[in-house]
Biopython code that builds the backbone (N, CA, C, O; Angstrom):
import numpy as np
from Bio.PDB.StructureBuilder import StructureBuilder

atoms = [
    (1, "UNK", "N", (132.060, 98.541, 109.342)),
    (1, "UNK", "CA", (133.105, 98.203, 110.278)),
    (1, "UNK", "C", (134.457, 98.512, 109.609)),
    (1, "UNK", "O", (134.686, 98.104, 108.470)),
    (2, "UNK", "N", (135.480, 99.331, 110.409)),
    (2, "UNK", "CA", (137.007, 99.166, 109.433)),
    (2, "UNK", "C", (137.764, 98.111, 109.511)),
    (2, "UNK", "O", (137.843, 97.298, 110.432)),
    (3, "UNK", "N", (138.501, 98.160, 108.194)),
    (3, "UNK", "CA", (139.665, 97.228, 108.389)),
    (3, "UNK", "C", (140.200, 96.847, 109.508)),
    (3, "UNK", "O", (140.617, 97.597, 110.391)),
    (4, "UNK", "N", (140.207, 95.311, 109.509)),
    (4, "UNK", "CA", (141.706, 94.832, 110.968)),
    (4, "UNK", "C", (142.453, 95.732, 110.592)),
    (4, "UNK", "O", (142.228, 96.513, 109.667)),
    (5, "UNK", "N", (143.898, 95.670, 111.646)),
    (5, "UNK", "CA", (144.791, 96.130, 111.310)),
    (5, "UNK", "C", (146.154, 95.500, 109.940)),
    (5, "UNK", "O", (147.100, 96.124, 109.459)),
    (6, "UNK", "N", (145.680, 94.059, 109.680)),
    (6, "UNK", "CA", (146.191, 93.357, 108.732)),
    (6, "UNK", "C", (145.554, 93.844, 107.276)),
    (6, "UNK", "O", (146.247, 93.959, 106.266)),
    (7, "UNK", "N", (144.243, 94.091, 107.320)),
    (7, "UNK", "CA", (143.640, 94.202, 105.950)),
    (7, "UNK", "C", (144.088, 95.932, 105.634)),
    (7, "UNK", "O", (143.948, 96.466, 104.534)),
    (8, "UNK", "N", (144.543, 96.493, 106.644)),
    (8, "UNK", "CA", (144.848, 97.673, 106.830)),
    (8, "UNK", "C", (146.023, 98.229, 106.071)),
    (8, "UNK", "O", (145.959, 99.128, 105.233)),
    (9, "UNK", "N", (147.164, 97.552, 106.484)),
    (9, "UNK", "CA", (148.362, 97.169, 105.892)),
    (9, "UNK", "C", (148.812, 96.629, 104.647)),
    (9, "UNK", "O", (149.627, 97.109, 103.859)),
    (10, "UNK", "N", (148.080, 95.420, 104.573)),
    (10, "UNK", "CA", (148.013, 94.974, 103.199)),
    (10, "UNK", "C", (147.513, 96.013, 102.316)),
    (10, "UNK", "O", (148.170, 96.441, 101.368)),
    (11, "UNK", "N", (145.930, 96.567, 102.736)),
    (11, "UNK", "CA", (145.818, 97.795, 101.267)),
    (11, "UNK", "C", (147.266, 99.275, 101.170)),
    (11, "UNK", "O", (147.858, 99.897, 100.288)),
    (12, "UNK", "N", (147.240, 99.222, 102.467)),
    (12, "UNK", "CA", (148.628, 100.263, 102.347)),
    (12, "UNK", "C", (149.447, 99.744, 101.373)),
    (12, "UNK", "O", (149.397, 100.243, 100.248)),
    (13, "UNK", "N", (150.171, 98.857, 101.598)),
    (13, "UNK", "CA", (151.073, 98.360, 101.367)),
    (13, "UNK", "C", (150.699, 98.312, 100.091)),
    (13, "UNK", "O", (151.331, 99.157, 99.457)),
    (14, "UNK", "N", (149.990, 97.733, 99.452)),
    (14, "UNK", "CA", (149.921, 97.446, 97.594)),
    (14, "UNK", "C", (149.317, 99.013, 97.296)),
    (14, "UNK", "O", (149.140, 99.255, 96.102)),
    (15, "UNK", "N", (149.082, 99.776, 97.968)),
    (15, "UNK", "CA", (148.585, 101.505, 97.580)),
    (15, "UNK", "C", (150.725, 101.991, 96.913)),
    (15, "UNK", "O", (151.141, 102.637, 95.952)),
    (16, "UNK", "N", (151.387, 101.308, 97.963)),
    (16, "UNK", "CA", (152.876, 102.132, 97.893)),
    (16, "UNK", "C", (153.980, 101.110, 97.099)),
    (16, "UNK", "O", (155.207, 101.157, 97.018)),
    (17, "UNK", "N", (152.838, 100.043, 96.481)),
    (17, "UNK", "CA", (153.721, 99.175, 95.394)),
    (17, "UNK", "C", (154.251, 98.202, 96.133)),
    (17, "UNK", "O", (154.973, 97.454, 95.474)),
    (18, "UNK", "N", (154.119, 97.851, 97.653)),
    (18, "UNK", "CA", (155.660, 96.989, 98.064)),
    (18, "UNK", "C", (154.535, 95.793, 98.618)),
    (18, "UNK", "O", (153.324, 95.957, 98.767)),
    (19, "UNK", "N", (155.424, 94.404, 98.899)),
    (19, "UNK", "CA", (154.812, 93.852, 99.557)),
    (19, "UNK", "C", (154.610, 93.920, 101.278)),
    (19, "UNK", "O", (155.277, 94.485, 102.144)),
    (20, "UNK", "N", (153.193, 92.953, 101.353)),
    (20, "UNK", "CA", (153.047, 93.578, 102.654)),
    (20, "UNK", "C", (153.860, 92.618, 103.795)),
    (20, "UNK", "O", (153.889, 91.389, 103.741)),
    (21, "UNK", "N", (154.478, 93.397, 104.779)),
    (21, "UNK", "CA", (155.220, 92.825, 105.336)),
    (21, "UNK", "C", (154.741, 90.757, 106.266)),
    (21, "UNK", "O", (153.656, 90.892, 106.831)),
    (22, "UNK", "N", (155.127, 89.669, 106.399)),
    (22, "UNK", "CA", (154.395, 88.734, 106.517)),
    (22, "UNK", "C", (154.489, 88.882, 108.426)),
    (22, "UNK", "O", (154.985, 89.892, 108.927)),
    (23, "UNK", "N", (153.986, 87.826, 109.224)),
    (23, "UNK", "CA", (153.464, 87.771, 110.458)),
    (23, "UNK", "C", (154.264, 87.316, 111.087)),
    (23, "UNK", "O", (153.873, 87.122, 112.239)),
    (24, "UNK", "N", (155.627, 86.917, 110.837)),
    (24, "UNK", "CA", (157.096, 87.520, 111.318)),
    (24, "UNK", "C", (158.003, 88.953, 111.396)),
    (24, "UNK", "O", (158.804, 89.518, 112.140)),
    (25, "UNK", "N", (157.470, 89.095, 110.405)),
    (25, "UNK", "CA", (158.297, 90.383, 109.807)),
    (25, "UNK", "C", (157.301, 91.774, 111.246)),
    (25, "UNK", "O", (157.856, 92.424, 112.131)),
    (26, "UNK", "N", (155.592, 91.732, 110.840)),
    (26, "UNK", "CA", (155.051, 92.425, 111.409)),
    (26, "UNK", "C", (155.257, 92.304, 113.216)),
    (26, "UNK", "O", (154.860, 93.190, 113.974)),
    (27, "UNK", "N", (155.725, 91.444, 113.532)),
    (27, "UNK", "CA", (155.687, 90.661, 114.797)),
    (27, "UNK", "C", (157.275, 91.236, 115.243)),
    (27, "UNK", "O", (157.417, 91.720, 116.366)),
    (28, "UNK", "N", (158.618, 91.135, 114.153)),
    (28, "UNK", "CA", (159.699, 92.312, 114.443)),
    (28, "UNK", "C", (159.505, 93.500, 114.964)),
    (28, "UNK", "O", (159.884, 93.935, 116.052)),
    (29, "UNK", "N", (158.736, 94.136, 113.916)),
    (29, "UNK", "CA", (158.267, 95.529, 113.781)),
    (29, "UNK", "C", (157.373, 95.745, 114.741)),
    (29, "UNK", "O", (157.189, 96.959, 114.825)),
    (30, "UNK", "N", (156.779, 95.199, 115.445)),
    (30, "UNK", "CA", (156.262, 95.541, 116.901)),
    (30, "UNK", "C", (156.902, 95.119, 118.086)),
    (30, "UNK", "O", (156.353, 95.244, 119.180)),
    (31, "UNK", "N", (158.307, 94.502, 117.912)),
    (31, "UNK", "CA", (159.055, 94.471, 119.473)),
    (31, "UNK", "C", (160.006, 95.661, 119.193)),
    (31, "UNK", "O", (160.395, 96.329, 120.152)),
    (32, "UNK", "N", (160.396, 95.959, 117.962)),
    (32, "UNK", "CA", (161.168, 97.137, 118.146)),
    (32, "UNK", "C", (160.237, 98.288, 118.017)),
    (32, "UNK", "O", (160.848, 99.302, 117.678)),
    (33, "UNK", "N", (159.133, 98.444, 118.154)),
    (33, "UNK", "CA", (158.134, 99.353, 118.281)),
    (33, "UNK", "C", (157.942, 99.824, 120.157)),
    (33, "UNK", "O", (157.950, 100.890, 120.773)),
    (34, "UNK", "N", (157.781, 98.364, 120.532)),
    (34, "UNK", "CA", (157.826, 98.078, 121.836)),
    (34, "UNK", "C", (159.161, 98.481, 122.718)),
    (34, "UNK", "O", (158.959, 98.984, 123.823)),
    (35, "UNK", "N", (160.785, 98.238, 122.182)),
    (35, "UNK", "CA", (161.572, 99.037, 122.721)),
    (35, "UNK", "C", (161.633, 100.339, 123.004)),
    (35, "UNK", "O", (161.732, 100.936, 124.076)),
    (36, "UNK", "N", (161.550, 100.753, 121.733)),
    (36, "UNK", "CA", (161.587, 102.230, 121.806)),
    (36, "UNK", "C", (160.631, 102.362, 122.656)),
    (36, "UNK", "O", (161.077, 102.399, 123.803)),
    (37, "UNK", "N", (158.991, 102.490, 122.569)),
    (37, "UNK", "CA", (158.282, 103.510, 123.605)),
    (37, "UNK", "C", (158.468, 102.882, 125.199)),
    (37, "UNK", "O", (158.018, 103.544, 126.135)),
    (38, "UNK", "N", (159.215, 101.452, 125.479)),
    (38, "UNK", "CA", (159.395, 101.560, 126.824)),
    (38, "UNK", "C", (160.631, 101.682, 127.148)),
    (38, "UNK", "O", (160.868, 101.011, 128.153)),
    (39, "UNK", "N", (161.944, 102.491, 126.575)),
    (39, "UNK", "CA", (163.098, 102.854, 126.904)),
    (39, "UNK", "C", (163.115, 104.512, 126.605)),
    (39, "UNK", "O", (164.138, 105.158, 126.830)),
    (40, "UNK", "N", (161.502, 105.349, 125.911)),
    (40, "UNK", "CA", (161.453, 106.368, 126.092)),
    (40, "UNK", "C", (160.200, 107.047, 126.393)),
    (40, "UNK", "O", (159.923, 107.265, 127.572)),
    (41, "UNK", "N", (159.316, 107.450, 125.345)),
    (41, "UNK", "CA", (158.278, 107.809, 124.916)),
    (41, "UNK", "C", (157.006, 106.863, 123.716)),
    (41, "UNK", "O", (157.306, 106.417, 122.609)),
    (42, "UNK", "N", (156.113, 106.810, 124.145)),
    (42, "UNK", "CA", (155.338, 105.847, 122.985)),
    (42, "UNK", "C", (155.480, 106.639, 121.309)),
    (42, "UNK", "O", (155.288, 105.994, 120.278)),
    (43, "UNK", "N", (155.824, 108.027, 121.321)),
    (43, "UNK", "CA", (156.134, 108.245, 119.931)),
    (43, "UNK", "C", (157.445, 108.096, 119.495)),
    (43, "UNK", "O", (157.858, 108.484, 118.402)),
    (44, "UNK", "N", (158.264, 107.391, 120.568)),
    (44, "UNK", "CA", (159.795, 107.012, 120.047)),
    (44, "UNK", "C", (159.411, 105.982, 118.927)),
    (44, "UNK", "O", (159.899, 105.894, 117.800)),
    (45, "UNK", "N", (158.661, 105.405, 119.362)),
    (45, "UNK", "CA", (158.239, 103.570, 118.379)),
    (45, "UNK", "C", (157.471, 104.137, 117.170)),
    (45, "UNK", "O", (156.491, 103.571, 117.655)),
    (46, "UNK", "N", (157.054, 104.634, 116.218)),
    (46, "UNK", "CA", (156.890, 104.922, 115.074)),
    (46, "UNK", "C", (158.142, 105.660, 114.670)),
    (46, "UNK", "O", (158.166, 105.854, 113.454)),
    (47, "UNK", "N", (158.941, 106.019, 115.164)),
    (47, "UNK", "CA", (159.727, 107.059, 114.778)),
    (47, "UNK", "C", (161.085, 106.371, 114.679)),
    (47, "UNK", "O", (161.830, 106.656, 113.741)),
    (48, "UNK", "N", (161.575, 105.141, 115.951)),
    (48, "UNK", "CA", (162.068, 104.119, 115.793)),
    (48, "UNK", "C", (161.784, 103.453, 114.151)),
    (48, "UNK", "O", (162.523, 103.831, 113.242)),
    (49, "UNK", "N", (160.863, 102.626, 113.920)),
    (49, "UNK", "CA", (161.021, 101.995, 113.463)),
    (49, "UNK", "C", (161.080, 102.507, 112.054)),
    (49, "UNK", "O", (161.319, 101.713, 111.144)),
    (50, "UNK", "N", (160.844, 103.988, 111.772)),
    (50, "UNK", "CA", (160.912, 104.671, 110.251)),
    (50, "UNK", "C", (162.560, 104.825, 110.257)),
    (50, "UNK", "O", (163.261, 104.353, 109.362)),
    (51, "UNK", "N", (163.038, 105.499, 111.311)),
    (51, "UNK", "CA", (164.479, 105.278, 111.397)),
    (51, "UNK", "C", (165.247, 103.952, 110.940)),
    (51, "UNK", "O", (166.122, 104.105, 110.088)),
    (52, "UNK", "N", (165.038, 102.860, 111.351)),
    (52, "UNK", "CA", (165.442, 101.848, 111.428)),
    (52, "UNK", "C", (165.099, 100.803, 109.855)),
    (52, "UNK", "O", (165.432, 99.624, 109.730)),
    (53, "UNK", "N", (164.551, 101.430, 109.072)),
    (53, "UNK", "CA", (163.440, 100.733, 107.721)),
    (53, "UNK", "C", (164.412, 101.883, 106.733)),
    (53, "UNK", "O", (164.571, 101.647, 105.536)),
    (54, "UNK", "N", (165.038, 103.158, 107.402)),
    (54, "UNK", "CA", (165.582, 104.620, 106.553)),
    (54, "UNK", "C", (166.802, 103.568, 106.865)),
    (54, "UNK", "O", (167.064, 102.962, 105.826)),
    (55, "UNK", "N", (167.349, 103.296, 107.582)),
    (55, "UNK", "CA", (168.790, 102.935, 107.794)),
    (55, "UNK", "C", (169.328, 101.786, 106.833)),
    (55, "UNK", "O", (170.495, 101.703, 106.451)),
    (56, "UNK", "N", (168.221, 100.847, 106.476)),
    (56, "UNK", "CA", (169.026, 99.564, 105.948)),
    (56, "UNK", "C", (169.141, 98.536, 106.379)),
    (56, "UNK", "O", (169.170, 97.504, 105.709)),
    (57, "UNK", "N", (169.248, 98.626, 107.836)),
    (57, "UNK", "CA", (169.683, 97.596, 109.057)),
    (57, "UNK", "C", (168.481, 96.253, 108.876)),
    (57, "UNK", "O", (167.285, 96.473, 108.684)),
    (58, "UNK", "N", (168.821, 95.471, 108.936)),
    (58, "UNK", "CA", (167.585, 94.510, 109.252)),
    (58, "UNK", "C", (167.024, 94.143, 110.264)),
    (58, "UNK", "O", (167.813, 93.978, 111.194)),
    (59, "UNK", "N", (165.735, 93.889, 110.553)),
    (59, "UNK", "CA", (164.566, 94.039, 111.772)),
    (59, "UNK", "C", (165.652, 93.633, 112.774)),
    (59, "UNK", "O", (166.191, 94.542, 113.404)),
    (60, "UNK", "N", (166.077, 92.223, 113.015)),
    (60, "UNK", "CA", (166.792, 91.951, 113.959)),
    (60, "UNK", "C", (167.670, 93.144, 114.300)),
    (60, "UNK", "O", (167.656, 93.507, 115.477)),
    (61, "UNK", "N", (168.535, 93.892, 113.318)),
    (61, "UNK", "CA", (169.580, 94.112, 113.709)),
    (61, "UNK", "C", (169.122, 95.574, 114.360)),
    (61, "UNK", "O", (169.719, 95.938, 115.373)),
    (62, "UNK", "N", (168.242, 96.287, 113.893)),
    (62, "UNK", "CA", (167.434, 97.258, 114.414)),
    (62, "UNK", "C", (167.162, 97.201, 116.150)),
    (62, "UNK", "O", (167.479, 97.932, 117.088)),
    (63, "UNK", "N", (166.355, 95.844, 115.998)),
    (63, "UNK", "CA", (165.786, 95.836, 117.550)),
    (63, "UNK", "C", (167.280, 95.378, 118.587)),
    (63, "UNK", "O", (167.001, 95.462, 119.783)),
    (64, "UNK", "N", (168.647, 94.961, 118.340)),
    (64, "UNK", "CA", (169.379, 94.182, 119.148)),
    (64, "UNK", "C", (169.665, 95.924, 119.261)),
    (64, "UNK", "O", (169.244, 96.409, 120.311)),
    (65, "UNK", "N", (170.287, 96.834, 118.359)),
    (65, "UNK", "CA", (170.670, 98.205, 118.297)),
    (65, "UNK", "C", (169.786, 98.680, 119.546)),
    (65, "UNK", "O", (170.298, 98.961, 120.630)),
    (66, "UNK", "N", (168.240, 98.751, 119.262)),
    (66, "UNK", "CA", (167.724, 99.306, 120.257)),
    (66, "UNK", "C", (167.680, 98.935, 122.073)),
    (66, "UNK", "O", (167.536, 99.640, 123.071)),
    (67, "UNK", "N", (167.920, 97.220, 121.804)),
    (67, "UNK", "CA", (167.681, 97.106, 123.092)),
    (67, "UNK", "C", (169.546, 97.673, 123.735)),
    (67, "UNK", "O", (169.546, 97.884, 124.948)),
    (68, "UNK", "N", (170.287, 97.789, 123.364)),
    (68, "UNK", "CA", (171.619, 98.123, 123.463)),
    (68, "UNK", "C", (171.708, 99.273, 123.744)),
    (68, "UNK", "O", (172.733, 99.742, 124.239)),
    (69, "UNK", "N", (170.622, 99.983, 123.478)),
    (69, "UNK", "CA", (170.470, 101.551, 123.935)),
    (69, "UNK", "C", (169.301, 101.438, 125.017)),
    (69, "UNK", "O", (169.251, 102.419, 125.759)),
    (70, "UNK", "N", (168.540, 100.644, 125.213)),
    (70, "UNK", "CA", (167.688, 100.890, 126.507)),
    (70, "UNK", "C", (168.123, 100.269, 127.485)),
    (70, "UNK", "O", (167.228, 100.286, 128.330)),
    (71, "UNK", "N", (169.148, 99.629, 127.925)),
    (71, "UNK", "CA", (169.953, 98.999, 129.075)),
    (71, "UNK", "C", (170.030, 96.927, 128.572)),
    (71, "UNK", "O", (170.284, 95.977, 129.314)),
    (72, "UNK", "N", (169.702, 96.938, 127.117)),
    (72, "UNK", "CA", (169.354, 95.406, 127.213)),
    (72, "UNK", "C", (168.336, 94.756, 127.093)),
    (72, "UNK", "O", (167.366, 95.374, 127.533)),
    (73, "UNK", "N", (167.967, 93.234, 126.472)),
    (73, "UNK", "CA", (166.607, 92.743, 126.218)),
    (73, "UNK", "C", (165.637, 93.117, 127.989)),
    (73, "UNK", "O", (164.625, 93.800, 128.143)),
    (74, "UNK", "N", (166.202, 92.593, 128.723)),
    (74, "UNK", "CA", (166.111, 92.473, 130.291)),
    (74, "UNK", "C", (165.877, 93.680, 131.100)),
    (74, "UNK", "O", (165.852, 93.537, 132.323)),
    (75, "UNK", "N", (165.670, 95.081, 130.493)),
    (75, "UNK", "CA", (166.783, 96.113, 131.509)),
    (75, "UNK", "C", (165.123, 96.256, 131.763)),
    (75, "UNK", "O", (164.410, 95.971, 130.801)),
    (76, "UNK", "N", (164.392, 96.739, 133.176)),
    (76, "UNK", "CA", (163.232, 97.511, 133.275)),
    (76, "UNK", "C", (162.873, 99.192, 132.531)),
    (76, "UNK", "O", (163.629, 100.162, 132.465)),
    (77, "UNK", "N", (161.823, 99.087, 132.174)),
    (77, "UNK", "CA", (161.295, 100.575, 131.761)),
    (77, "UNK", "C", (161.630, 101.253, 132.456)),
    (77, "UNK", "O", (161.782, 100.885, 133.621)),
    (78, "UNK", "N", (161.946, 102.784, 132.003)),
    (78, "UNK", "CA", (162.427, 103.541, 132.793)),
    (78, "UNK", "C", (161.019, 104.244, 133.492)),
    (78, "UNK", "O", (161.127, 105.096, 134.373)),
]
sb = StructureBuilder()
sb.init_structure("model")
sb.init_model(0)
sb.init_chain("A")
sb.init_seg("    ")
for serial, (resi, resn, name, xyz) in enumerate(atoms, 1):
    if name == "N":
        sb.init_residue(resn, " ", resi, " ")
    sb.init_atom(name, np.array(xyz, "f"), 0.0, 1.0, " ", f" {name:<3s}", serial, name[0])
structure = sb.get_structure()
């Protein structure tokens, strides 16, 4: 059987030295995953969130950025 997606991460994660992100942090990283592909494309959200991890910005400040570009927490999918 493969890895959850947690046991998944965790071996990533200690493969690239860093710790693995905790079940807040991962729980960020999938609403701004979630902006992006419903204010564009579902490969906006990996691509989002490498952008956003390249930038510096912190999770929050990432996802408020994004929803500010898709019309808002509120705005419907396009």
């Amino acid at each position: 059987m493969p890895p959850s997606a947690e046991q998944w991460i965790e071996a990533f994660a200690a493969a690239l030295g860093r710790p693995a992100p905790t079940a807040e942090e991962r729980e960020a990283v999938l609403k701004l995953a979630s902006v992006a592909a419903h204010a564009s494309e579902r490969r906006a959200a990996p691509i989002a969130c490498w952008l956003a991890a390249a930038s510096g910005l912190s999770l929050d400040e990432a996802i408020v950025l994004a929803q500010e570009l898709s019309g808002g927490p509120d705005a419907p999918a396009p």
